[in-house]
C-alpha positions as CSV (number, residue, x, y, z in Angstrom):
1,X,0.0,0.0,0.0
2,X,1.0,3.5,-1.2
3,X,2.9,5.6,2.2
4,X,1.4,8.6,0.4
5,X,-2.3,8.0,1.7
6,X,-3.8,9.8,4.1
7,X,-5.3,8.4,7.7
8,X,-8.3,8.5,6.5
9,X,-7.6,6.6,2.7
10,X,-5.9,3.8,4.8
11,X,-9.1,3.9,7.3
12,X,-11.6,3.3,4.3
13,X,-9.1,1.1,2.7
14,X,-8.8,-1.3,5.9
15,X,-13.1,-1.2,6.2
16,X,-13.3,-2.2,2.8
17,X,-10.8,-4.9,2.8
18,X,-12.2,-6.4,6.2
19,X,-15.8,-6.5,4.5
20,X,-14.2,-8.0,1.3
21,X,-12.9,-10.5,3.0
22,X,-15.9,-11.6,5.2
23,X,-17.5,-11.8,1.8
24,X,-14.8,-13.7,0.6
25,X,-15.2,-16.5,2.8
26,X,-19.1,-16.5,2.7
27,X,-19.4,-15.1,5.8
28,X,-21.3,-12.3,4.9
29,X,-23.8,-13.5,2.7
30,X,-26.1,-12.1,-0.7
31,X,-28.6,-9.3,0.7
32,X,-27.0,-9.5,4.5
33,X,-27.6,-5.3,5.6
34,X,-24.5,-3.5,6.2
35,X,-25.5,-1.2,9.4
36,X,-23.0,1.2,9.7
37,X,-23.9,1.6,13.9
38,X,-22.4,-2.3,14.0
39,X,-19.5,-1.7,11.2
40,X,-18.5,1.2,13.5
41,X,-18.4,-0.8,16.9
42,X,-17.4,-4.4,15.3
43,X,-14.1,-2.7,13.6
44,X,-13.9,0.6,15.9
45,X,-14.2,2.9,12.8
46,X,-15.0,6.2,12.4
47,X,-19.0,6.6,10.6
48,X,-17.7,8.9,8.1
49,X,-15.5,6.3,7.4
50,X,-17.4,4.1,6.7
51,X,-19.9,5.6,5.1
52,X,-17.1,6.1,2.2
53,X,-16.0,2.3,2.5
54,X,-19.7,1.5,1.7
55,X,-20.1,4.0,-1.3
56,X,-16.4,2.6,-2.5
57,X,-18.1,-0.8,-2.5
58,X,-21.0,0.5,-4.1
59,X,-18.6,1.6,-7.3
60,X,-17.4,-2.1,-7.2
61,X,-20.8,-3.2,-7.5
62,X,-20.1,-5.3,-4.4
63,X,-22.8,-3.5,-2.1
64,X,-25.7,-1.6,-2.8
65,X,-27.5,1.1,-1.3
66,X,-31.3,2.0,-1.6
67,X,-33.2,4.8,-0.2
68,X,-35.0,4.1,3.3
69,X,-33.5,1.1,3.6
70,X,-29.7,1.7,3.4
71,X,-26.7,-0.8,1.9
72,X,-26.5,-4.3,1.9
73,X,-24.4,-7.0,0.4
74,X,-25.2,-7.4,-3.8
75,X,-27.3,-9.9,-4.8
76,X,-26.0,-10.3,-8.3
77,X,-28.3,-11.2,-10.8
78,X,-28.4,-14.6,-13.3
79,X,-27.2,-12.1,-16.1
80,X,-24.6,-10.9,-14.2
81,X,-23.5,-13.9,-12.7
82,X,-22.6,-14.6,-16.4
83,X,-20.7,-11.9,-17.0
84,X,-18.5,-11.8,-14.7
85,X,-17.4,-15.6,-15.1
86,X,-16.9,-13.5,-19.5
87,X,-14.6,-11.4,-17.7
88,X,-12.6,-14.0,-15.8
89,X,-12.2,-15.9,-18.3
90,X,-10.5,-13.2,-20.2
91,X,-8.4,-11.6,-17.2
92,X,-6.8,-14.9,-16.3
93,X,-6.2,-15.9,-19.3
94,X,-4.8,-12.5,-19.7
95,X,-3.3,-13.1,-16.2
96,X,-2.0,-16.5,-17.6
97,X,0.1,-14.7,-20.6
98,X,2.1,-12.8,-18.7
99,X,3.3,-15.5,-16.7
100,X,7.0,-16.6,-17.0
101,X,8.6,-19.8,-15.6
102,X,10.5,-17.2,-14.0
103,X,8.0,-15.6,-12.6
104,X,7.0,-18.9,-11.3
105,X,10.4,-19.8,-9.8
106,X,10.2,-16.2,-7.9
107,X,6.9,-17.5,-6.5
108,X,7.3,-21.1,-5.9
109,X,7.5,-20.9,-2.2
110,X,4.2,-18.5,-2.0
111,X,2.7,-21.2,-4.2
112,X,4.0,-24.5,-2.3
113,X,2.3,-22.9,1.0
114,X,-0.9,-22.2,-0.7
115,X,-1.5,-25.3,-2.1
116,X,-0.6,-27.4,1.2
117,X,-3.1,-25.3,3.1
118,X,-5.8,-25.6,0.3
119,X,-5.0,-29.7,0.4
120,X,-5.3,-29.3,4.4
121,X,-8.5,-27.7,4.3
122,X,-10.1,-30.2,2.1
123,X,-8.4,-32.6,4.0
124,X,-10.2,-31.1,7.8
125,X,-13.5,-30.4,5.6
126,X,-13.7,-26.0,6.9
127,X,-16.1,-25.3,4.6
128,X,-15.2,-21.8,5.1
129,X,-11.5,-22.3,5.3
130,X,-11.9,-24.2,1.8
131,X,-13.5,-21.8,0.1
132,X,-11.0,-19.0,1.1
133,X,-8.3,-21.3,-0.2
134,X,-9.4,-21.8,-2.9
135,X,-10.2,-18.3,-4.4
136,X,-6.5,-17.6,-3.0
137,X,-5.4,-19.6,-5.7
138,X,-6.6,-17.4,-8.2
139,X,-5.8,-14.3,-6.5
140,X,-1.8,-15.5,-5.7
141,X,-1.6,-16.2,-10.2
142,X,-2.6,-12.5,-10.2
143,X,0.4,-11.3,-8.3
144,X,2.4,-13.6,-9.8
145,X,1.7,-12.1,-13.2
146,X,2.8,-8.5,-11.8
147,X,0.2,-6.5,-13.8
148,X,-1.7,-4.5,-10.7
149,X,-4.1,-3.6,-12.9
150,X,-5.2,-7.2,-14.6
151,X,-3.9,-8.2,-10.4
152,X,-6.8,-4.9,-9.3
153,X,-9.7,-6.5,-11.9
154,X,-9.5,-10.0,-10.2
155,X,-9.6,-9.3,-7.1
156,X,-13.2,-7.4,-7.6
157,X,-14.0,-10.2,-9.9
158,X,-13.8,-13.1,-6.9
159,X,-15.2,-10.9,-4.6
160,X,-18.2,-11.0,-7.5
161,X,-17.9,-14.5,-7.6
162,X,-18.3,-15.7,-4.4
163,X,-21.3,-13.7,-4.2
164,X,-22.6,-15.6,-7.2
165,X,-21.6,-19.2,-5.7
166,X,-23.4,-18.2,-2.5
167,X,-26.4,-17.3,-4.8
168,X,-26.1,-20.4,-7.4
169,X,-24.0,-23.3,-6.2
170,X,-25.7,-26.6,-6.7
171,X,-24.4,-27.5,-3.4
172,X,-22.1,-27.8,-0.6
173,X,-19.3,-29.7,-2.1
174,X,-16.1,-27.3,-2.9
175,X,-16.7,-25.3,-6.4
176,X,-12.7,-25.5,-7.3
177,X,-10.7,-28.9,-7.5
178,X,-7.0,-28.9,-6.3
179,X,-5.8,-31.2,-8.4
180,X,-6.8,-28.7,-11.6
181,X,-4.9,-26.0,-10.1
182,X,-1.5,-28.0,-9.7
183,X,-2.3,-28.8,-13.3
184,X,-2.4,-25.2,-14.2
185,X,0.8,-24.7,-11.9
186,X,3.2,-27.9,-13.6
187,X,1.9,-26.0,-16.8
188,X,3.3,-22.4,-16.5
189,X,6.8,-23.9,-14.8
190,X,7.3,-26.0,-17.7
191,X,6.6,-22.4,-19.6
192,X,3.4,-24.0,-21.6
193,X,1.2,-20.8,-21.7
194,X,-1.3,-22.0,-24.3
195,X,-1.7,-25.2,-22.3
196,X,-2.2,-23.4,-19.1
197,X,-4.8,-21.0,-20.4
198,X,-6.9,-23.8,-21.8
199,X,-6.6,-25.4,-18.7
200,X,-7.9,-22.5,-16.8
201,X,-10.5,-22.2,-19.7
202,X,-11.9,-25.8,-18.8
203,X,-11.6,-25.0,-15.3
204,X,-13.4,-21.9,-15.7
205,X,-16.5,-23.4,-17.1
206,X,-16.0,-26.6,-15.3
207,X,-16.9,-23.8,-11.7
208,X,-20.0,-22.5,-13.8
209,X,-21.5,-25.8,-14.7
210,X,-21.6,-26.6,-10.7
211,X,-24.0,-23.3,-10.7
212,X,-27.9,-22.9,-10.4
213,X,-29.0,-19.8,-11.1
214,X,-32.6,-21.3,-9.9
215,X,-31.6,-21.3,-6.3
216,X,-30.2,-19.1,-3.6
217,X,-29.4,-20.2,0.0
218,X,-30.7,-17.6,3.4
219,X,-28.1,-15.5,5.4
220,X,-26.4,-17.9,7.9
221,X,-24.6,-15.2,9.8
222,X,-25.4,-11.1,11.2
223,X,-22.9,-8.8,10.4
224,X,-21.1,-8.4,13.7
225,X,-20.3,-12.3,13.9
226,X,-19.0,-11.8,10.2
227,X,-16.9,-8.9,11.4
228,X,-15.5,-10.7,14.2
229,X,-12.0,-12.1,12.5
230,X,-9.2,-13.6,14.4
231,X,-6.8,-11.7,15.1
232,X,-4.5,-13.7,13.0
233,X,-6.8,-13.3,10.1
234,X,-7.1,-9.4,10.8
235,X,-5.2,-6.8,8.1
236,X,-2.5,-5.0,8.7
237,X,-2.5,-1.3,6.7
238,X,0.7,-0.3,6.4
């Protein structure tokens, strides 16, 4: 993070990121309200704060905010829900392209320690923990590729998307194999782009077939529970 922002940029900055993340890990859920009374107290913000957090969101299309009623999590529509897995498609494959074996190398112990905690959450069954692992994957390729702004687009993207899995999935069983994304990994070491891409590709539509845009599951947590992180799990703003 930039040392040129002011208190109050990093403030918003930390708000937004601790809500991201709650939605991240389905914590916060599809049409959950965002009182700004709890937001204040459950991360000791200032209001003004994060009242610009929420309208920051807002711009993200990750929140939305009605008249009399006030913000809330998005609900994204079935439309939507297939655009945005349009746009991942191209941004990791995008992502993909700019990846270099030694890129890869430069990574490689980032990406040994993200896959053995995705393969020990799986293992232990956190639903939550799994599904936070799993995105990671995704997330970690973007810095990898060391574009910030293709890196910027994804992460608003699988914020997006794990709205729309919370909306659609068929199930509880994990959206996102393990095994695919070692796949994807062997493939850029070896420096196979196209191979890697059309991996991803299959991968891709392999997460959207596993969606039901017929169904959508009811808030399972309030907002101050969802707020409520471990303090290892908590972000530190430079």
């Amino acid at each position: 993070m930039s040392a040129n922002l002011t208190l109050k940029q990093k403030e918003v900055t930390r708000i937004v990121a601790s809500l991201t993340m709650a939605i991240a890990q389905h914590k916060l859920r599809p049409g959950t309200r965002l009182i700004e009374a709890q937001i204040v107290e459950a991360l000791e913000a200032n209001r003004n704060h994060v009242q610009a957090a929420l309208q920051r969101m807002v711009l993200q299309q990750i929140v939305t905010i009605e008249p009399n009623i006030g913000a809330a999590v998005a609900q994204p529509s079935a439309r939507t829900a297939r655009e945005i897995f349009i746009a991942r498609h191209a941004i990791e494959s995008a992502i993909i392209a700019c990846i270099t074996p030694e890129k890869m190398q430069a990574y490689r112990a980032q990406l040994q320690k993200q896959q053995h905690n995705e393969h020990e959450a799986i293992h232990q069954q956190e639903r939550r923990r799994i599904v936070y692992e799993l995105g990671e994957f995704h997330l970690l390729l973007g810095k990898v590729c060391g574009n910030e702004v293709l890196e910027n687009i994804l992460n608003n993207l699988m914020v997006l998307s794990s709205l729309i899995v919370m909306l659609y999935q068929r199930n509880e069983a994990p959206i996102c194999q393990c095994d695919e994304h070692q796949q994807i990994i062997r493939e850029l070491e070896a420096g196979n782009t196209q191979r890697a891409q059309l991996l991803m590709r299959e991968h891709l539509v392999e997460l959207e077939q596993q969606l039901d845009i017929s169904e959508a599951s009811p808030n399972a947590m309030t907002l101050t529970q969802a707020l409520a992180q471990d303090e290892s799990r908590k972000l530190q703003v430079e």
